[in-house]
GUVEXVEX-205894 format. One line per field, with one value per residue (C-alpha): x, y, z. Coordinates in pm, 1 decimal. Layout:
<recs>
x c(X, ...)
y c(Y, ...)
z c(Z, ...)
</recs>
This chain:
<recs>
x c(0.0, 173.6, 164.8, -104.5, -345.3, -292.1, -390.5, -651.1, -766.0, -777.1, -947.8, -636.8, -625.8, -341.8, -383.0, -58.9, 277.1, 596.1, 912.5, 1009.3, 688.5, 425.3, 95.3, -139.7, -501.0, -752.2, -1147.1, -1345.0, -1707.8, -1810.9, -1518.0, -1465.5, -1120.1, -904.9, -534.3, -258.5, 55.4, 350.2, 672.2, 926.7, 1155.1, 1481.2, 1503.5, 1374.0, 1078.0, 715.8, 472.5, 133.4, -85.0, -485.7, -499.2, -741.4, -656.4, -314.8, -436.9, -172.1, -237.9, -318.5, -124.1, -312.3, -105.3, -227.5, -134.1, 188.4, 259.4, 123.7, 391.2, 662.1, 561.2, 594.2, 903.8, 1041.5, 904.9, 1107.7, 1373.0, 1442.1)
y c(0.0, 332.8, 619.0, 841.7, 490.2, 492.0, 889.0, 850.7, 517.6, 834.2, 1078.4, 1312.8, 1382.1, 1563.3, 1906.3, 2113.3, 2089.3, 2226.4, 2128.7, 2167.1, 2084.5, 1827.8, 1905.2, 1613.7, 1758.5, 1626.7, 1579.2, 1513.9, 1561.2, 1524.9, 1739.8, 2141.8, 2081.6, 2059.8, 1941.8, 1971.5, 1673.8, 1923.7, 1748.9, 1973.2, 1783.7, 1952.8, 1982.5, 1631.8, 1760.4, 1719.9, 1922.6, 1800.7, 2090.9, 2194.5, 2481.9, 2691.8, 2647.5, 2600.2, 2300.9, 1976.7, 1748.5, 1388.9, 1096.9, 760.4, 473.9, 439.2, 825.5, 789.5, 453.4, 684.9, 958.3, 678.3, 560.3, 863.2, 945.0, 620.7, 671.7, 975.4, 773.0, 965.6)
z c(0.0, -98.6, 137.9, -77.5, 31.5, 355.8, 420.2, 187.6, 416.2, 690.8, 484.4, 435.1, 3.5, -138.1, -98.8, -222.8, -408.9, -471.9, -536.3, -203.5, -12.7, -34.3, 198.2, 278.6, 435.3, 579.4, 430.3, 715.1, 603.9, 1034.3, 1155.1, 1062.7, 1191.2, 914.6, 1004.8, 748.5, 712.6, 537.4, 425.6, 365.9, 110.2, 152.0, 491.9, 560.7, 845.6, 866.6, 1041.0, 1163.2, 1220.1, 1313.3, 991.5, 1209.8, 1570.9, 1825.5, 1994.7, 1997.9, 1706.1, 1831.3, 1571.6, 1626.0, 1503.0, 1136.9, 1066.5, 1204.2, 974.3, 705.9, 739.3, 818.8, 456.4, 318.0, 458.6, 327.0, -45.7, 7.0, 59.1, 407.1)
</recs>
């Protein structure tokens, strides 16, 4: 299963691309709280982020096997 599946499987869809950074965002049709995945490609970081609020992002155990896919498609 590629990395795009498995956010997909948690209803984050691609949202936004550069060169230098790939954004992941979530589509939850029950939830107004959006939360963006950014990969920043050259420096090799990823930020998990609420797009309208401060409040601590919470990473169950399928997300974070997500972004450790993606990572390693990036060949991190």
């Amino acid at each position: 299963m590629t990395a795009e599946e498995m956010f997909r499987a948690k209803d984050f869809v691609p949202f936004f691309e550069t060169p230098a950074l790939f954004v992941y965002e979530s589509f939850f049709e029950r939830n107004i709280d959006r939360i963006d995945i950014a990969f920043y490609k050259y420096d090799k970081k990823f930020l998990v982020y609420y797009v309208d609020r401060d409040d601590p992002v919470e990473i169950d155990m399928p997300l974070l096997k997500a972004i450790n896919k993606q990572i390693e498609e990036y060949g991190w």
